[in-house]
C-alpha positions in Angstrom: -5.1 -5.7 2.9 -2.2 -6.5 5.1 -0.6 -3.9 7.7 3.1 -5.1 8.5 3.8 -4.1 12.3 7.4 -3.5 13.6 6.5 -2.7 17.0 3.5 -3.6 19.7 1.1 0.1 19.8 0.9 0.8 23.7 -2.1 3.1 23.0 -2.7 6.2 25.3 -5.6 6.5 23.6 -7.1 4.9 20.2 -10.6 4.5 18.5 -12.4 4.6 15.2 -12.9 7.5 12.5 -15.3 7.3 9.3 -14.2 9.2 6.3 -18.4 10.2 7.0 -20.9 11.0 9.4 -22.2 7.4 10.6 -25.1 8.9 12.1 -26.4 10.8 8.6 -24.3 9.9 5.8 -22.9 13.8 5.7 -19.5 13.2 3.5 -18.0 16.7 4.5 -17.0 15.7 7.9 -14.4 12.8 9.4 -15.9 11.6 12.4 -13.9 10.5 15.1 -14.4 8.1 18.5 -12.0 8.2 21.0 -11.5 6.4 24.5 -8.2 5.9 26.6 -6.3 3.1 26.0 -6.3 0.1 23.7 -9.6 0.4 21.0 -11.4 -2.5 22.5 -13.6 -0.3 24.6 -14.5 1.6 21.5 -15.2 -1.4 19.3 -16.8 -3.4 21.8 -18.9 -0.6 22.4 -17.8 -1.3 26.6 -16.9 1.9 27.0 -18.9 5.3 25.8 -16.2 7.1 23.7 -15.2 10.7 23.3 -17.1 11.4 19.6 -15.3 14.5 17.0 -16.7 15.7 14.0 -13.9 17.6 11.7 -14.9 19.8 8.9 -13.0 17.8 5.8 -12.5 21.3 4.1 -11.6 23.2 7.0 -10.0 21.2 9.3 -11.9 22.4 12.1 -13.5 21.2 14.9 -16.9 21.1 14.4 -18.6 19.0 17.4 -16.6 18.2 20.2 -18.3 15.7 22.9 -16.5 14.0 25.8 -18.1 11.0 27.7 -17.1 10.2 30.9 -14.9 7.2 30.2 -15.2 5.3 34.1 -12.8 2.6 32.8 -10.2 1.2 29.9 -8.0 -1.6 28.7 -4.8 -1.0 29.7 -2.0 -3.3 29.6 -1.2 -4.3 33.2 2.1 -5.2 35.1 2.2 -8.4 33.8 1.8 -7.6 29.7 -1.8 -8.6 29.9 -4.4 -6.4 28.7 -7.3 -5.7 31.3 -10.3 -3.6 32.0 -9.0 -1.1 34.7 -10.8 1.9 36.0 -10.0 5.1 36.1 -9.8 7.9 38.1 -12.4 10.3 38.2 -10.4 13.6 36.6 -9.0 11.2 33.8 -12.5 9.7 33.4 -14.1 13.2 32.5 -10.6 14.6 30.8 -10.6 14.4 27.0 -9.1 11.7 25.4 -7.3 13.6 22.6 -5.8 16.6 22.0 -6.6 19.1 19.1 -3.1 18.5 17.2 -4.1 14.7 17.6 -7.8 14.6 16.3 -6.3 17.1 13.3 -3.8 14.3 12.5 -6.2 11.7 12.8 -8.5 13.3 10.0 -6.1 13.5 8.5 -4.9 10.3 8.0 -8.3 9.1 7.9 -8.7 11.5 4.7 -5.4 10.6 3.1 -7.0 6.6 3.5 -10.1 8.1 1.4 -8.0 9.4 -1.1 -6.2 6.2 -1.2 -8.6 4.1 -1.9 -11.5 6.1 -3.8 -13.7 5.9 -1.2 -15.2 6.6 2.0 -13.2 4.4 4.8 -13.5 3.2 8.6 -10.4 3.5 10.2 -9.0 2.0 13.3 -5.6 4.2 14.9 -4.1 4.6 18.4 -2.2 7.1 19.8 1.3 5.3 20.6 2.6 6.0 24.2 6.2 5.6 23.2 6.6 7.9 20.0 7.1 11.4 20.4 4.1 13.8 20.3 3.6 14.7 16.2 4.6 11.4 15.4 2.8 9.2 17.5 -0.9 8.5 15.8 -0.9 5.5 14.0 -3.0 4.0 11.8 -3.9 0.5 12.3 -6.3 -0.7 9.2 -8.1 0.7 7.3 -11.4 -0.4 5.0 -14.4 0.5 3.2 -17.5 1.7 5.1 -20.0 -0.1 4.3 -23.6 1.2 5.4 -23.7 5.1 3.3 -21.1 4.7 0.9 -23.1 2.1 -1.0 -26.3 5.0 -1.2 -26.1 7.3 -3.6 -24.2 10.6 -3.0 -26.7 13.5 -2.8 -26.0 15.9 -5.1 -27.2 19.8 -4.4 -28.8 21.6 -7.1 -30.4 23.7 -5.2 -30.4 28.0 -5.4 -27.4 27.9 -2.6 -24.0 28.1 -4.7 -22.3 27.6 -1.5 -23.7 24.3 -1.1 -22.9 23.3 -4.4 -19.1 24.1 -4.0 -19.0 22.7 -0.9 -20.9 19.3 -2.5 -18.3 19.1 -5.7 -14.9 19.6 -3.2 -16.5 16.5 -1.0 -18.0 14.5 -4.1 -15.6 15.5 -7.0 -17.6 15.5 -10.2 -14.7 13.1 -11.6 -15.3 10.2 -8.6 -19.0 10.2 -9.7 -20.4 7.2 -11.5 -22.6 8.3 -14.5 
């Protein structure tokens, strides 16, 4: 896959989401880690990130967890991009908004649509654009650690479940 960029991200904030729960596998949620600044923190796992869990059928919020975030990469005076820490009330302060982590499932659920299955997403929340059109995703590719189990399907007594199950997992995505 090849992502053509027309213009350097300067990220106020950017991270990760999985089309899944990471920690369980659950396919109804897009989970979402967020710290300030450029991604590196997140994916270096230097920095403890702000963690979302969005209902996929909803769109709501479903977890919301902010860490304090003590420093970032930033891109300094110079155009370098350095560790640089931050002050305490933007350490502790949420990294995204509410209309930002709804666009980012988003996006992250239009990628899984895309490409048929569950996907790990790197985005950034550009600086320069315009609140509403500012999240952009970066790459996007198949997550590799529950997608290759196989779904759980409910059979159980609980028809609410079952709904819930077929709208996640449609019956026509399932491999016999």
């Amino acid at each position: 896959m090849c992502v053509a960029v027309q213009k350097m991200v300067r990220p106020k904030a950017a991270g990760v989401a999985f089309t899944l729960n990471p920690g369980n596998g659950d396919r109804s949620v897009v989970a979402i880690d967020s710290a300030w600044g450029f991604g590196e923190g997140v994916v270096s796992g230097a920095v403890t990130p702000d963690n979302f869990l969005v209902d996929k059928v909803l769109g709501s919020i479903s977890r919301r967890t902010v860490s304090a975030k003590s420093h970032a990469y930033l891109l300094s005076e110079d155009g370098q991009v350095r560790l640089t820490e931050l002050a305490p009330e933007r350490a502790a302060a949420p990294s995204l908004s509410d209309a930002e982590i709804g666009a980012i499932a988003r996006f992250a659920r239009a990628a899984e649509r895309h490409y048929g299955c569950p996907q790990d997403v790197e985005w950034a929340v550009d600086a320069d654009l315009p609140d509403g059109c500012n999240i952009v995703l970066l790459q996007a590719r198949p997550e590799t650690v529950w997608s290759k189990k196989p779904a759980v399907v409910s059979t159980g007594a609980d028809p609410v479940s079952s709904i819930v199950s077929t709208l996640i997992n449609p019956l026509h995505a399932r491999k016999p």
